[in-house]
C-alpha positions as CSV (number, residue, x, y, z in Angstrom):
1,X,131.4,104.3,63.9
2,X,129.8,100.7,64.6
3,X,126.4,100.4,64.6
4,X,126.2,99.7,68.0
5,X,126.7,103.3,68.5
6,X,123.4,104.2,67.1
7,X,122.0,101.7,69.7
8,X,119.5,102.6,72.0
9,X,120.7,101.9,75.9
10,X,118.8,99.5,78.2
11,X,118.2,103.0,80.4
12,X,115.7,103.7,77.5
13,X,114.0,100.4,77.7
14,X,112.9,100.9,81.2
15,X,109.8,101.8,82.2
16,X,111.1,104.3,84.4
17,X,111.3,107.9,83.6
18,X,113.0,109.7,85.9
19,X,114.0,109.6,89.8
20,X,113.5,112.8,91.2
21,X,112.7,113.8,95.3
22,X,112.6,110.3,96.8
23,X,110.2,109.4,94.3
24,X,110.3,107.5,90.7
25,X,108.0,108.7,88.2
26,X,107.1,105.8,85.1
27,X,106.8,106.8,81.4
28,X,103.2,107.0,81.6
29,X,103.2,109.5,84.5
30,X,103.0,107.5,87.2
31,X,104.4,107.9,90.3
32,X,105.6,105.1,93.0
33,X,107.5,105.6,96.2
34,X,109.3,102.4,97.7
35,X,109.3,101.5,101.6
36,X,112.0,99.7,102.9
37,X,110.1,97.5,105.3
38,X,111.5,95.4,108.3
39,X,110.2,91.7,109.7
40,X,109.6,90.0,112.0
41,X,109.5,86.0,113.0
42,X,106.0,85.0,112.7
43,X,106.5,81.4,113.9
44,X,108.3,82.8,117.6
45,X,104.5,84.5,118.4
46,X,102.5,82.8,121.1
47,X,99.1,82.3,119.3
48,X,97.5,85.4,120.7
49,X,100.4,87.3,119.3
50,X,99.8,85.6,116.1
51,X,95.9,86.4,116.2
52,X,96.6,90.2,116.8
53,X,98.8,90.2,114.3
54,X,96.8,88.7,111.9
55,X,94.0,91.2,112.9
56,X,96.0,93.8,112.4
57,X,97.0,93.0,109.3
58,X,93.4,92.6,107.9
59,X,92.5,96.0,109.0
60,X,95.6,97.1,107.2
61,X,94.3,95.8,104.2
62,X,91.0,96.6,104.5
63,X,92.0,100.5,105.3
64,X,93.7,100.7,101.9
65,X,91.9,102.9,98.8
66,X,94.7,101.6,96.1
67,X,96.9,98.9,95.4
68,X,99.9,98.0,97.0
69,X,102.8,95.7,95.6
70,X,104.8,93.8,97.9
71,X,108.6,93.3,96.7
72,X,110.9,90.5,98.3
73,X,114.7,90.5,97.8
74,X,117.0,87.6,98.4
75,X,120.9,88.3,96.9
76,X,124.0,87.0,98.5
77,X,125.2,88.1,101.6
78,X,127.9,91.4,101.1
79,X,130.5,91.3,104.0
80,X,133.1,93.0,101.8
81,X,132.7,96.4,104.3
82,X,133.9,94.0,107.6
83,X,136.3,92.5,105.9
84,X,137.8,95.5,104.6
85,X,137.4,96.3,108.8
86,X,139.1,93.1,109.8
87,X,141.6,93.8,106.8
88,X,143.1,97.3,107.9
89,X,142.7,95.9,112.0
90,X,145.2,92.9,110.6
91,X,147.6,96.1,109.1
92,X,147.6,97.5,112.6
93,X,147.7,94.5,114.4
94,X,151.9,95.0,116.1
95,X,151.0,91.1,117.5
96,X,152.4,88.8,115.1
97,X,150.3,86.2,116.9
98,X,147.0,87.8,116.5
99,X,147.7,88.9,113.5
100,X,147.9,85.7,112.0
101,X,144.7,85.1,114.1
102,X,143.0,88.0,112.5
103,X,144.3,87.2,108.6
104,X,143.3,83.2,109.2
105,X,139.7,84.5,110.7
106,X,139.7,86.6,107.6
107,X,139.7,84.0,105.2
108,X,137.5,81.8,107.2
109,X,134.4,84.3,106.9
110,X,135.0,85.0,103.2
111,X,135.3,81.1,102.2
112,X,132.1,80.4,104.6
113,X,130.0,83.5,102.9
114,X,130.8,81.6,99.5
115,X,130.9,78.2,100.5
116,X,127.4,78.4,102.4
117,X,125.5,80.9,100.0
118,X,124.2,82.6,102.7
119,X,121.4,85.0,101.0
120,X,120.0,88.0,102.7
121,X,116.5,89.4,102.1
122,X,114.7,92.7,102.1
123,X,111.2,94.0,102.0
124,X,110.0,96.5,100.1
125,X,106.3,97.4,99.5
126,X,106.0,100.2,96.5
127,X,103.0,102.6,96.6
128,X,101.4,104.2,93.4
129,X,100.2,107.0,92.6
130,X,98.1,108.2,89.3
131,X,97.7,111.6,88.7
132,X,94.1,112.3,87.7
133,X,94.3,112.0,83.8
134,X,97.1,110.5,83.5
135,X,95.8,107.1,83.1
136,X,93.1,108.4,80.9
137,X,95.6,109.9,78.2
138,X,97.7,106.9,78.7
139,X,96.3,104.2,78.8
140,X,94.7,103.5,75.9
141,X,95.6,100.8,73.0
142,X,97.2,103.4,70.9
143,X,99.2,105.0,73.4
144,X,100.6,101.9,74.5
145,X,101.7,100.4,71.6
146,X,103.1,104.0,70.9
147,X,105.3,103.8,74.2
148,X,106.6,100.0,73.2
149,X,107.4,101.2,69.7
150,X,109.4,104.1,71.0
151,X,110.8,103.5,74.3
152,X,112.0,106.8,75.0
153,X,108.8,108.2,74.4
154,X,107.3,109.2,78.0
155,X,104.0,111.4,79.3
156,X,105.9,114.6,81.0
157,X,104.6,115.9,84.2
158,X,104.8,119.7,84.3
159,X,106.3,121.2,88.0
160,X,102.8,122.1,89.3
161,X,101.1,118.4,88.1
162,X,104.4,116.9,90.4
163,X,104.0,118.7,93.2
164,X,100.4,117.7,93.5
165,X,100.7,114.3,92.6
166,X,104.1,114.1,95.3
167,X,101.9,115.6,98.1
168,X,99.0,113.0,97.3
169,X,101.4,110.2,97.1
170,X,103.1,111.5,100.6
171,X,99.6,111.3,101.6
172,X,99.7,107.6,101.0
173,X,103.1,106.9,101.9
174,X,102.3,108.0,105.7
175,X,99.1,106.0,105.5
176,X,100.9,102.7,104.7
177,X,103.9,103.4,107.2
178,X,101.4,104.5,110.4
179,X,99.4,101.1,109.1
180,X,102.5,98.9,108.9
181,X,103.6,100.3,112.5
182,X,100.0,99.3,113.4
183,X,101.1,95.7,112.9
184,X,104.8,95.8,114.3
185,X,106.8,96.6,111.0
186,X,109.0,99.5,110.9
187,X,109.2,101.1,107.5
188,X,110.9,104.5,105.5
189,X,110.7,105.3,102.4
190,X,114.2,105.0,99.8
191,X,115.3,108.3,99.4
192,X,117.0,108.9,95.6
193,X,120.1,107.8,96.1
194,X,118.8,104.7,97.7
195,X,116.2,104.2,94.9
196,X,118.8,104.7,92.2
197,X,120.7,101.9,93.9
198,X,118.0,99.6,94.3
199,X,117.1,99.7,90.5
200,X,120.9,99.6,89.6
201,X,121.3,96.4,91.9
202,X,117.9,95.1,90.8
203,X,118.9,95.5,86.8
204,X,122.2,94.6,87.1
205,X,122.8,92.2,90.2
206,X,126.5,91.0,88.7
207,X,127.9,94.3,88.0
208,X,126.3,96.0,91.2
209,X,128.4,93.7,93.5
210,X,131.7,94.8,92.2
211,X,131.1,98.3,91.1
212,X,129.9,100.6,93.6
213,X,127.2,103.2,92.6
214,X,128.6,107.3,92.7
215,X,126.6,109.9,94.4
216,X,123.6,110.9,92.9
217,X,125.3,114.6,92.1
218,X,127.9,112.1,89.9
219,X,125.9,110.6,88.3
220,X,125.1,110.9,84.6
221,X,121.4,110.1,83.3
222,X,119.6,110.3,79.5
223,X,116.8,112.8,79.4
């Protein structure tokens, strides 16, 4: 047996505990749900739109009792699903003609994807949530240097303390949605199997493009 075997995994380096009910719950107990949030082209507003919008935003903020951390995404654009699409629609094709068409239009839109780097973004805005004495019992000197000397080491929240701390940070989670709304932004929250992906993309951006994630009910986690 090497002694990379009696390696610790990167999962156990992460600050995240566990991802559970559409919400991921840290090592020290805290809670944060993640909004996938749309946009929308500032600069194409006439300058009352822009005012409004601005206004609306500023009561946004000022309407908020915690913090709020604002996440944006660029990676490069995936078209792997249509081409797969204009790959079996080639299979089918009985016209040799546009079949050819369809192959040479094909390779077109893969080589301009990679030639041009053409990067998509997302939004995401994370909300968290502390349970009350969590940070307390946590956050102190001791305890932190306690969690960075053993990464594995997290503050466990019994079934009662979860359900309370879900339903405040559902509480939250529909202020922040009804506020975005407020200033044209559609927004839902990641359920688990779209948080699991986000992290796995987000942690490993190389391996995440040519591996595809399994179910949730497949997968495999450390406890």
């Amino acid at each position: 047996m090497s002694k990379l075997d009696h390696m610790p995994s990167t999962q156990t380096f992460l600050n995240i505990a566990q991802i559970r009910d559409d919400i991921v719950v840290l090592k020290d107990g805290t809670l944060r749900a993640v909004l996938l949030v749309s946009s929308l082209n500032f600069s194409l507003k006439s300058d009352e739109e822009q005012k409004a919008t601005i206004q609306a935003y500023v009561a946004f903020l000022n309407s908020l009792e915690h913090p709020l951390h604002i996440v944006i995404q660029s990676r490069p654009l995936s078209i792997d699903p249509y081409l797969k699409e204009l790959e079996n629609l080639e299979k089918e094709q009985t016209n040799e003609l546009l079949r050819m068409q369809t192959k040479d239009y094909r390779g077109f839109v893969r080589e301009l994807v990679q030639l041009a780097e053409i990067m998509t973004k997302r939004f995401y805005v994370v909300i968290p949530y502390d349970p009350a004495g969590v940070a307390h019992r946590a956050s102190g000197f001791f305890s932190r240097a306690l969690t960075m000397f053993n990464p594995g080491k997290s503050v466990r929240l019994s079934s009662d303390d979860f359900t309370r701390a879900r339903q405040g940070l559902t509480e939250r989670v529909d202020h922040v949605v009804g506020g975005l709304a407020g200033i044209g932004l559609r927004s839902v929250p990641l359920s688990t199997q779209h948080l699991i992906e986000l992290y796995y993309a987000t942690y490993n951006p190389d391996i995440a493009r040519v591996e595809a994630l399994p179910e949730v009910g497949e997968l495999k986690l450390e406890t």
